[in-house]
C-alpha positions, 0 to 999 in steps of 0.5 A: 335860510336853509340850517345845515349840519356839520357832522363833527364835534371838533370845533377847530374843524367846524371853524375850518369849515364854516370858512371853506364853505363861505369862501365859495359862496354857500350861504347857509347856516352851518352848525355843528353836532354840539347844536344836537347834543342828544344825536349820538356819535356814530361808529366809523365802520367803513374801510374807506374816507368816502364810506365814514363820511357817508355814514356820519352825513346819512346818521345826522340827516335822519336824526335831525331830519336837515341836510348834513355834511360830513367827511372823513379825513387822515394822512396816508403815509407812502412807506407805510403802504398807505397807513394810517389812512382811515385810522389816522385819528386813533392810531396811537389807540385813543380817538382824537388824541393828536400828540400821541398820534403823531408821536407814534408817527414820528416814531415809526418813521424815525429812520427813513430818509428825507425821499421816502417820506412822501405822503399826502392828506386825503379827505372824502366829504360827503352830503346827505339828505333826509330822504337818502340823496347823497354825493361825495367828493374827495380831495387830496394834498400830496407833501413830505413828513418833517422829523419834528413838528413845526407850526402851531395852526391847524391841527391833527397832523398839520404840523409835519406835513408840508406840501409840494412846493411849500417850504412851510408846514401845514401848521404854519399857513395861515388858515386862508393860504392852508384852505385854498389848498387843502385836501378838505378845501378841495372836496369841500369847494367841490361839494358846494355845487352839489349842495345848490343843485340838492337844496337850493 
């Protein structure tokens, strides 16, 4: 069975994607960057979901020499001109802190309208291997911003988005409903053909 790694460190997102992938079909082994505690986290320098991910994937797949897949995800918020964007997970300043971020959020949003709220979760994901192949796909996952979050699944901004056609937050499906929709399950689902075409 052909090891592939997920390049993240956050264990709720390695769980979330261990579920995705093997609910379309990929049998591989999936483990996260823990299992390579000396490969070092690599900076998110590009201006775009689709460029992070590729530098994250392209970084683990030299250091281990194995496949890699990563993504890079956030929310982009319509009256905010498409921010956060790329900085959603250090937009109150310090990287992966998920209540200040979406306090600042939440803050700056405090007086805007119910119709102007719209917003959607984008997410690039991206596979690398060690010889430089590489392939992107992106989903996207359009809804509204609550005024306060609600739902403890999840994570990151789940709980004040709720989705087109959902009267629920993110943080309020279940992690089975929540992937059949989402911005990562879509790119994921899509990039499950790449990796049979590219590996198997």
């Amino acid at each position: 069975m052909t090891r592939l790694i997920l390049a993240t460190r956050n264990a709720a997102k390695v769980i979330e994607l261990r579920a995705i992938l093997a609910d379309a079909g990929l049998t591989h082994e999936l483990v996260g960057t823990d299992a390579y505690p000396d490969v070092p986290d690599v900076k998110e320098t590009g201006v775009t979901f689709a460029e992070n991910a590729l530098l994250k994937a392209h970084a683990m797949a030299r250091a281990t020499g194995l496949p890699a897949i990563a993504d890079d995800s956030g929310i982009c918020v319509d009256v905010l001109g498409g921010a956060p964007g790329i900085f959603s997970a250090r937009w109150a300043g310090r990287h992966g802190d998920d209540q200040a971020n979406l306090d600042l959020l939440l803050g700056q949003l405090a007086d805007i309208a119910e119709e102007h709220r719209g917003a959607h979760f984008a997410c690039a994901a991206a596979l690398a291997l060690p010889d430089g192949t590489e392939r992107v796909v992106e989903g996207r996952l359009r809804g509204v911003l609550r005024y306060a979050p609600v739902g403890d699944g999840g994570f990151g901004y789940d709980p004040i988005l709720q989705p087109d056609g959902e009267g629920r937050t993110c943080a309020e499906l279940t992690a089975s409903e929540k992937n059949a929709i989402s911005h990562r399950g879509q790119a994921f689902r899509g990039l499950v053909s790449a990796v049979r075409d590219l590996i198997d």
